[in-house]
C-alpha positions as CSV (number, residue, x, y, z in Angstrom):
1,X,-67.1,24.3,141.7
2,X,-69.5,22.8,139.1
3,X,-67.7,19.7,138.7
4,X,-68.0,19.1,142.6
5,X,-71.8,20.0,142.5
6,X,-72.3,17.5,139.6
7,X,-70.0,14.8,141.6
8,X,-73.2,14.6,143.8
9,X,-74.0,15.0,147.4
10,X,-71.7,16.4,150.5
11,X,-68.7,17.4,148.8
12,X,-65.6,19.8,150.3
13,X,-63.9,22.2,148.0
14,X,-60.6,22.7,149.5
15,X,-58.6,26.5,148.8
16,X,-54.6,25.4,149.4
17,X,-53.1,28.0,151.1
18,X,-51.9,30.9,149.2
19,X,-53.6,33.9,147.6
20,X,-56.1,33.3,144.8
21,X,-57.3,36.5,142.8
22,X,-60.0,36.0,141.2
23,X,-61.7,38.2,138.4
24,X,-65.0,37.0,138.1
25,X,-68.2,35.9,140.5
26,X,-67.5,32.0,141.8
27,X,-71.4,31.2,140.6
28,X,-72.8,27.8,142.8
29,X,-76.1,26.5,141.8
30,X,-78.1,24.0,142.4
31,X,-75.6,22.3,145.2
32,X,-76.6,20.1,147.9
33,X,-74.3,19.7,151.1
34,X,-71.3,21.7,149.5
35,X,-68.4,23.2,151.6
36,X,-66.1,25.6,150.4
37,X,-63.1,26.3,152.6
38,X,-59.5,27.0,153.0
39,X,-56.8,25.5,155.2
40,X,-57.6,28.5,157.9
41,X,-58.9,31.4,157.9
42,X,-55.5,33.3,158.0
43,X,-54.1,31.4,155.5
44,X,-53.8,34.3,152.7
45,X,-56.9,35.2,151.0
46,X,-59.1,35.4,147.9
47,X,-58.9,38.6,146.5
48,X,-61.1,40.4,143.9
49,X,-59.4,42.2,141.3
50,X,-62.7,43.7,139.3
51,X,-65.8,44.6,140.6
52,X,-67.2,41.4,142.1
53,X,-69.2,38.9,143.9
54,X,-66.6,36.2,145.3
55,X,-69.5,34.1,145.6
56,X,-73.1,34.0,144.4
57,X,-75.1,31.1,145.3
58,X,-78.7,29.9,144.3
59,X,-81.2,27.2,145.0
60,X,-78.9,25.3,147.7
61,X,-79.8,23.2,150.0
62,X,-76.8,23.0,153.3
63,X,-74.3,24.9,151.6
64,X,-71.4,25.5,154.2
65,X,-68.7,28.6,153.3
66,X,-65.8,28.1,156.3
67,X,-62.3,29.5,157.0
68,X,-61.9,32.0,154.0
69,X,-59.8,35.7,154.3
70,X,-61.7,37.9,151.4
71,X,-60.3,41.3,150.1
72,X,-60.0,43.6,146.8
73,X,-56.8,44.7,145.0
74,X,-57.8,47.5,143.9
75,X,-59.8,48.6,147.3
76,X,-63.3,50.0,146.4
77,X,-62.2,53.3,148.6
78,X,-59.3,55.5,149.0
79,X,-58.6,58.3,151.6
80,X,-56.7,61.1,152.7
81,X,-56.6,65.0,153.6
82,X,-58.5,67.3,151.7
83,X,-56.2,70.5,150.8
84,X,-58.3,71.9,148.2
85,X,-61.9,72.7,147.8
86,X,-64.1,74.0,144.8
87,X,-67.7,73.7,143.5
88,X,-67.0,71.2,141.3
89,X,-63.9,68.7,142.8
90,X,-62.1,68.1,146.2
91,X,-58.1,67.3,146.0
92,X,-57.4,65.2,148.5
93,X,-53.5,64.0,149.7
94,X,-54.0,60.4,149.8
95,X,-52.5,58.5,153.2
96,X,-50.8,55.5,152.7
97,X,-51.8,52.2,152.5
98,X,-54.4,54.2,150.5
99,X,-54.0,54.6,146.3
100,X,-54.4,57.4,144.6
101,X,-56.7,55.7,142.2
102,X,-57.4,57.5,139.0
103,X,-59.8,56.8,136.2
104,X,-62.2,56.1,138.8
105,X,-66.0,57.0,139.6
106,X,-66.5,58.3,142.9
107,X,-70.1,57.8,144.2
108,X,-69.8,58.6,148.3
109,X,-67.0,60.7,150.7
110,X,-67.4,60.7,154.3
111,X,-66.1,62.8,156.8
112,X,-63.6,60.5,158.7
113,X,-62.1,60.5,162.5
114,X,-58.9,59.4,162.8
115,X,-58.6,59.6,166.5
116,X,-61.0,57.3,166.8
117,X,-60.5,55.6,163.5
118,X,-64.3,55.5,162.2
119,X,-66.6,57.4,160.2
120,X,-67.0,60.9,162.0
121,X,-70.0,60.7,164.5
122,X,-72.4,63.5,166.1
123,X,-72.0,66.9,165.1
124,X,-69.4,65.7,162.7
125,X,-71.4,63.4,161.1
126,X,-71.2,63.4,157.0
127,X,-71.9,61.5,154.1
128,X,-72.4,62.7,150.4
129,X,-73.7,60.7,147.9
130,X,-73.4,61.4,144.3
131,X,-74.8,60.2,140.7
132,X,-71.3,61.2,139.0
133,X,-71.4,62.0,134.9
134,X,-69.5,58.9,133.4
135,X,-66.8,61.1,131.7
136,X,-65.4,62.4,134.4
137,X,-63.0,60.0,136.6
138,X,-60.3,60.9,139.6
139,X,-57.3,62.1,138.1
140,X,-54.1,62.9,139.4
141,X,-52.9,66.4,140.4
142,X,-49.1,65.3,142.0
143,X,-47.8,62.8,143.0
144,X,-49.9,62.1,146.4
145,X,-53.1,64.3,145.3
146,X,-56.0,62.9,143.6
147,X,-58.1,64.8,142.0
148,X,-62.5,64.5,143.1
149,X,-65.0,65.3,140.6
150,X,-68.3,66.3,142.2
151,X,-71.5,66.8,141.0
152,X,-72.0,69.8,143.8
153,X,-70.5,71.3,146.3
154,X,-70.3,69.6,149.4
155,X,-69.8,71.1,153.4
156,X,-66.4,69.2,153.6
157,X,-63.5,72.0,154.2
158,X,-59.6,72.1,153.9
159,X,-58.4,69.7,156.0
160,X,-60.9,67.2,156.6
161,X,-60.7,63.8,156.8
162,X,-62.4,61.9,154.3
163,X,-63.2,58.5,152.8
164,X,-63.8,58.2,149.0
165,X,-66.5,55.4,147.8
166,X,-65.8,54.2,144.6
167,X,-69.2,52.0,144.4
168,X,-71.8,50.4,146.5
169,X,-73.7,48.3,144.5
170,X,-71.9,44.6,144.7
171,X,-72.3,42.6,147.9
172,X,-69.2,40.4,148.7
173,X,-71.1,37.0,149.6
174,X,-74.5,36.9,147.9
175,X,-76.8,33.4,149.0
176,X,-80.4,33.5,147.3
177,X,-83.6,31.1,147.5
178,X,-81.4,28.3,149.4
179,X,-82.0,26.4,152.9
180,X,-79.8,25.8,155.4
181,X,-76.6,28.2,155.1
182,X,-73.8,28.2,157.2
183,X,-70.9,30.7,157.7
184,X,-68.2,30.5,159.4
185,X,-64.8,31.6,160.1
186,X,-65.1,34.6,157.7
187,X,-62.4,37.4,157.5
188,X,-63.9,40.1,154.9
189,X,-61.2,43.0,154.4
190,X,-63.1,45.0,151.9
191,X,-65.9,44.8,149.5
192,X,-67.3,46.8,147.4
193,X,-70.8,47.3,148.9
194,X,-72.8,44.7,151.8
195,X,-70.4,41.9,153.1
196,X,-73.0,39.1,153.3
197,X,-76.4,39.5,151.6
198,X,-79.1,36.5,152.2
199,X,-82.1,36.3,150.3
200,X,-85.2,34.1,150.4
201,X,-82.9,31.8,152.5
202,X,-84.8,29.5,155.3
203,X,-82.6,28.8,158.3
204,X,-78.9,30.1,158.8
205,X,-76.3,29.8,160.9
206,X,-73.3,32.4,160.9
207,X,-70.5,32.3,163.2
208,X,-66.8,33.7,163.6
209,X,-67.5,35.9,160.5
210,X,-65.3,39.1,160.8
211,X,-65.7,42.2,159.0
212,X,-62.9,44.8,161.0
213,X,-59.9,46.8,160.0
214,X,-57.5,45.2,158.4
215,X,-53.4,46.6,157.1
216,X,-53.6,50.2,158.3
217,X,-57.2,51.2,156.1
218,X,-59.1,53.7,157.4
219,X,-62.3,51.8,156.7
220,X,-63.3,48.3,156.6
221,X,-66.4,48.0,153.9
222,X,-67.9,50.9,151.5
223,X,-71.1,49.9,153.1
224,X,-73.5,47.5,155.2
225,X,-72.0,44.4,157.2
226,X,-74.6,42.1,156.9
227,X,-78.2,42.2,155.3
228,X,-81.0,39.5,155.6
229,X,-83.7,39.9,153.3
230,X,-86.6,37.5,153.3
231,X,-84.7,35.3,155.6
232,X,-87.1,33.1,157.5
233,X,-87.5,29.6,160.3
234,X,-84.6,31.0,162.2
235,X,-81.0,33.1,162.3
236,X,-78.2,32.3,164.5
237,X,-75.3,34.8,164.5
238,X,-72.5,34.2,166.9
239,X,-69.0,35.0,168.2
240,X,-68.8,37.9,165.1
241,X,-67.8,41.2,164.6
242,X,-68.6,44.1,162.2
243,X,-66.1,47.2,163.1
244,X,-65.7,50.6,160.9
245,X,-67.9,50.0,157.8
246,X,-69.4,52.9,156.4
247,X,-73.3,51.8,157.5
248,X,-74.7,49.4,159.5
249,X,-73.6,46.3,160.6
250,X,-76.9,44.4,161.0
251,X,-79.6,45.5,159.0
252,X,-82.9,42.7,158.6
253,X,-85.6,43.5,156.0
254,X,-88.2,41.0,157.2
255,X,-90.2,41.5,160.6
256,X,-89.6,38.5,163.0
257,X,-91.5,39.8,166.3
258,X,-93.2,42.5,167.5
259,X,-92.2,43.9,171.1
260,X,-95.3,43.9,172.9
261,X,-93.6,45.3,175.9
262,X,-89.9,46.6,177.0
263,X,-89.5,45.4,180.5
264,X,-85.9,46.9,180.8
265,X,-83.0,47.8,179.2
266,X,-82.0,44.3,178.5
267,X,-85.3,42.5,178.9
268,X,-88.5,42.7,176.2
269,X,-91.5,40.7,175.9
270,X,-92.0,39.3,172.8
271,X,-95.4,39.0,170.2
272,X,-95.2,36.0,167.5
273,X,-95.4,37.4,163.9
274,X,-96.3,35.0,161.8
């Protein structure tokens, strides 16, 4: 990648088709009219074997990421039934294509509903969060049981559902103090915390980006879909879909308008912010 950006201007950084792992953040800086693709988006992946960025860009100016499949290996989340409860762990069978993943911090769970194969909603709605001590990991009880240290006790019960969150504090596509993005064509498996995170970025255009359900997994993303932070002159974001992460698919951190007045259900009038 930093060979292409110092080749000079409008340059295409083509992925043959295969899987790449990579174990380390693919850092671009500084690039001007660079594309980064693959030959289709279906066309294997790049997978993450540590705890990652795929790619962290700065200061660009028309930086185009197109046709790329990303995922983790390990997953940042595991899941299963719980069949045992105490103050201070869950055991939990693990359901395949799940791992039972020891040596591992554990930082959320959430109540799961596999009929409708989502986080647990209404009245069943629950999400713990937890600072865990560092010297206490998952550890394995059988074969199929993994072992949950918790800091307290939580309201989960024998034979919940749940999701286990290993950690939530690495986005899977970070893009700061750059113009002109565009996104498109993106399959993102699993990540380890927000999908797509834009910051300081004037002007963007996303499209075809995919964060769903992917081999079986009970959940797509340990947390948000997309954030925009700071992200300003305009967003286009098209023909996309965010399914089954554990939070929100679309949260934006700058105001853009203010609704002066809701004329119906589909139809509001509009204030300039500037």
């Amino acid at each position: 990648i930093n060979a292409t950006i110092s080749y000079g201007f409008n340059s295409t950084i083509i992925f043959g088709i295969g899987t790449y792992y990579l174990s380390s953040t693919s850092v671009i800086s500084n690039a001007t009219g660079l594309t980064i693709m693959r030959q289709g988006i279906d066309q294997k992946l790049l997978v993450g074997t540590s705890i990652i960025c795929i790619f962290y860009a700065q200061y660009c100016n028309g930086l185009k990421i197109n046709s790329l499949s990303i995922d983790f290996d390990p997953l940042p989340f595991t899941a299963g039934y719980i069949v045992n409860v105490t103050d201070n762990y869950l055991d939990v069978e693990i359901q395949p294509p799940h791992r039972t993943d020891i040596n591992r911090q554990v930082q959320g769970l959430i109540r799961y509903d596999r009929k409708e194969m989502r986080p647990a909603f209404g009245s069943k709605t629950y999400h713990f969060y937890q600072v865990q001590p560092t010297n206490i990991n998952t550890s394995l009880v059988s074969t199929s049981i993994l072992r949950i240290p918790l800091t307290s006790r939580t309201e989960l019960t024998i034979g919940d559902a749940i999701v286990t969150i290993y950690y939530i504090f690495i986005p899977s596509i970070l893009v700061t103090d750059s113009t002109d993005l565009i996104i498109q064509s993106i399959n993102i498996h699993s990540y380890w915390r927000i999908a797509l995170v834009t910051n300081r970025v004037k002007r963007v255009i996303i499209s075809d980006y995919y964060v769903i359900l992917y081999d079986g997994r009970w959940l797509s993303a340990n947390s948000d879909c997309i954030h925009f932070i700071r992200t300003s002159e305009y967003i286009s974001l098209s023909n996309s879909k965010c399914q089954r992460q554990s939070d929100d698919g679309l949260n934006v951190l700058t105001p853009y308008i203010i609704v002066a007045k809701a004329i119906n259900t589909t139809t509001v009038i509009n204030q300039a912010f500037n």
